[in-house]
N, C-alpha and C positions, 0 to 999 in steps of 0.2 A: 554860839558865843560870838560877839563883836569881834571883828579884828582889830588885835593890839602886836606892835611889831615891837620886837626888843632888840636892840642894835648893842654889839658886844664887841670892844678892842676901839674903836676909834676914835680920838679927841674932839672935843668939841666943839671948833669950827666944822672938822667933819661931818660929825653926826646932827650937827644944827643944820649943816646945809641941805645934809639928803632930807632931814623932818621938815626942812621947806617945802620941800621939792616932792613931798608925801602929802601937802594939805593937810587936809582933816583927819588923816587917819591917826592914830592914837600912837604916842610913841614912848616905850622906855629906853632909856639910853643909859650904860654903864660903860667906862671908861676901862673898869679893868674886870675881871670873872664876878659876879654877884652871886649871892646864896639864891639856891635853884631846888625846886624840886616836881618830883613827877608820880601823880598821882591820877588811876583808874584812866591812864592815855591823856590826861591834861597837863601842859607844860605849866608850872607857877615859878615867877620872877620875883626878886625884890623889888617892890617899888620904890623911886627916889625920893619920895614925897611924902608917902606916910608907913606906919609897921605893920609888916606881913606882905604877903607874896598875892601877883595879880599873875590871871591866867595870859597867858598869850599864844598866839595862833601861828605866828612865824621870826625864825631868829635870823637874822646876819650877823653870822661870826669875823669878825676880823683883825684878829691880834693872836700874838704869840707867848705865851705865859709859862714861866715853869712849874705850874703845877695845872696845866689845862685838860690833861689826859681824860681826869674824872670826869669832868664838865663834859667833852665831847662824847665821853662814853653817857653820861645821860642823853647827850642830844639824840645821839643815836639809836637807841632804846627808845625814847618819845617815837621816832619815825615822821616827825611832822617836819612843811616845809621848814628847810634849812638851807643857809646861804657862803659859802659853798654846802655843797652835798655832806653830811655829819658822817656818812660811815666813810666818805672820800676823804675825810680829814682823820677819823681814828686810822684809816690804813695809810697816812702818810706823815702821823704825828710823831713818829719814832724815826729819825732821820735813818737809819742802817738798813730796818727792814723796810721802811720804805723804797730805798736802793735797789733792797734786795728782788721788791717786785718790781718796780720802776725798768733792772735789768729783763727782766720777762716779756717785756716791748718792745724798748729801744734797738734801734738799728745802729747806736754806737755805744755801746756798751764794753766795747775793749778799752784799753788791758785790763787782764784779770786782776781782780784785788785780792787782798792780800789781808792777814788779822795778828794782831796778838794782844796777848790775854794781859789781865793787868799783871805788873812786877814781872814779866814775863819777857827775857832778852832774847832777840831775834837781829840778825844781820842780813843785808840784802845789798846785791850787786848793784851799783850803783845811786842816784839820786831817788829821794820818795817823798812821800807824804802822808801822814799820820792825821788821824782825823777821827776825833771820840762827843762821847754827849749828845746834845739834842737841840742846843743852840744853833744859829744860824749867823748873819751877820759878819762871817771869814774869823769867830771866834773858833776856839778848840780845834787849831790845825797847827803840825809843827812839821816845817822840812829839814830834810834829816840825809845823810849820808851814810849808809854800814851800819851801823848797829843803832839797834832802837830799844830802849825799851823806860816802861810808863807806870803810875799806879792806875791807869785805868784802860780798861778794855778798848782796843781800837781799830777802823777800818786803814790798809796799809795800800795806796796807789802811787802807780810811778810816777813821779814830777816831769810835767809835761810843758815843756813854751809853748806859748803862742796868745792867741787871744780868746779873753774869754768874752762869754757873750750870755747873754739871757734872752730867752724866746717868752714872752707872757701873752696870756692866754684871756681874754674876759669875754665871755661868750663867744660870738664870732667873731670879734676882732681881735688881730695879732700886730703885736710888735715886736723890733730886734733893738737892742741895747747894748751897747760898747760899754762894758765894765772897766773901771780904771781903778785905780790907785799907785800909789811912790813904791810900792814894793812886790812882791808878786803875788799876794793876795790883793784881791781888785774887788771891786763892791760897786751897787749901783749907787752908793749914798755920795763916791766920790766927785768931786766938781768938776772931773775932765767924762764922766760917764755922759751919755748922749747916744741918741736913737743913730741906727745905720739901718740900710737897705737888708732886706730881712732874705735868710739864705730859704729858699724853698727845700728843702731838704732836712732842714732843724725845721721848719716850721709842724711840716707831715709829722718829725718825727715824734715832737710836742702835743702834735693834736694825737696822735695815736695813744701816748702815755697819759692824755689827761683824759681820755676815754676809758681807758681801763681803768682808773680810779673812780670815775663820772663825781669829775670837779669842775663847776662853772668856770672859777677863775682858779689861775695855776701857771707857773712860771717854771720852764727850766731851765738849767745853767749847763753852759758847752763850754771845753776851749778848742780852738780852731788854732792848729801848729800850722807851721809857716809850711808846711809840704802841703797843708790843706784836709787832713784827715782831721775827725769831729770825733768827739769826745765825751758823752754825757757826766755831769761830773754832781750835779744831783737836782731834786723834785723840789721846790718851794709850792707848798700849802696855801699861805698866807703870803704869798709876794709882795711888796712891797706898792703900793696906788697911788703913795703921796707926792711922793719926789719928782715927777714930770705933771706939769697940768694935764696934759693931753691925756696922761691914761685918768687921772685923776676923774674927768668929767665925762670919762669913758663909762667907770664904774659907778659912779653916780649914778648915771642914768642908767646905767643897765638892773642898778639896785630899786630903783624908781618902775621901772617894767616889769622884773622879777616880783615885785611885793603886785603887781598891778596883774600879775598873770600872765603876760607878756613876751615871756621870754619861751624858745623853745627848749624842751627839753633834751638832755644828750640820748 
């Protein structure tokens, strides 16, 4: 079969720019999940062009959807190249149990968390933070003092100062990120967020956890208290590429190598 790449999640200045920077090779591009199916180990795509589905040979995933699960679990099951790795994404598509393996690595994985069930009231000593769903973005988190309780099931950790940080990961190169925002949920989208000198210690501890998934690209989020102790506080999948040119034209080209065979594998 020809190779035909299918680029899945990114806007299209995006994905116009990488099918530049692809030449000839043939490209489908969807902006958000397309009808997909998988048939005798052949992946089939919708085409944007005309009706029914064209085979294709390698996908880059790059967006986060609420109803992605299925989608990833076909990619999965295909077994073909896939960008990041398809079963490093179903094992980190559920934010909690992804946690839960993510703590199976991490060298900062203190303090213990903490759960409760939905409609379910619980009290606890001092400051925390509640944190349910599968959203990302500093959606579905509540701080909370004594008693909690929710209609929906949730992970329960201690409210921690300091700063937070994100390590990202795109093949072999790594960057550190000062997350900001006006309140204590902090995000890289805010305008005061900006690259800092990258701690070698998150970095290890980054590359270690994005090995045990064996995901190309992958970010994770720390906060760093003012005593200086680190903090994993969780996994991004689908990190964020836009928002700095620098990593922007990082994954570009790393997506350009990868489709070209290029890249080493984990």
């Amino acid at each position: 079969m020809a190779e035909r790449v299918c680029i899945i999640g990114l806007d299209e200045p995006e994905y116009s720019e990488i099918q530049q920077h692809l030449g000839i090779t043939p490209v489908i591009a969807h902006e958000v999940i397309p009808r997909l199916a998988l048939r005798d180990g052949q992946l089939l795509v919708a085409s944007r062009r005309h009706a029914g589905l064209l085979p294709v040979s390698k996908v880059i995933f790059h967006g986060i959807f609420a109803d992605d699960l299925d989608f990833i679990t076909a990619l999965a099951l295909w077994g073909g190249p896939c960008l990041p790795n398809a079963r490093g994404m179903l094992d980190c598509r559920l934010k909690f149990p992804c946690l839960v393996r993510a703590l199976e690595h991490t060298r900062f994985g203190a303090p213990p968390r903490g759960y409760a069930g939905p409609e379910t009231p619980v009290t606890f000593e001092g400051e925390y933070v509640a944190k349910w769903g599968n959203w990302h973005c500093g959606e579905n988190k509540a701080r909370f003092t004594g008693a909690w309780q929710s209609e929906h099931a949730g992970i329960i950790e201690p409210f921690l100062a300091g700063q937070a940080v994100r390590v990202v990961l795109i093949g072999e190169q790594a960057w550190q990120i000062r997350l900001a925002g006006s309140d204590w949920l902090k995000s890289i989208h805010d305008a005061q967020a900006d690259f800092m000198p990258i701690d070698a210690e998150l970095l290890e501890d980054t590359r270690r956890v994005r090995q045990a998934f064996g995901l190309e690209v992958m970010a994770n989020d720390y906060i760093v208290t003012e005593a200086g102790s680190r903090h994993l506080l969780e996994v991004n999948h689908i990190p964020n590429v836009t928002r700095f040119p620098a990593i922007w034209e990082a994954y570009r080209d790393y997506v350009v190598r990868w489709v070209a065979g290029e890249t080493a594998s984990l």
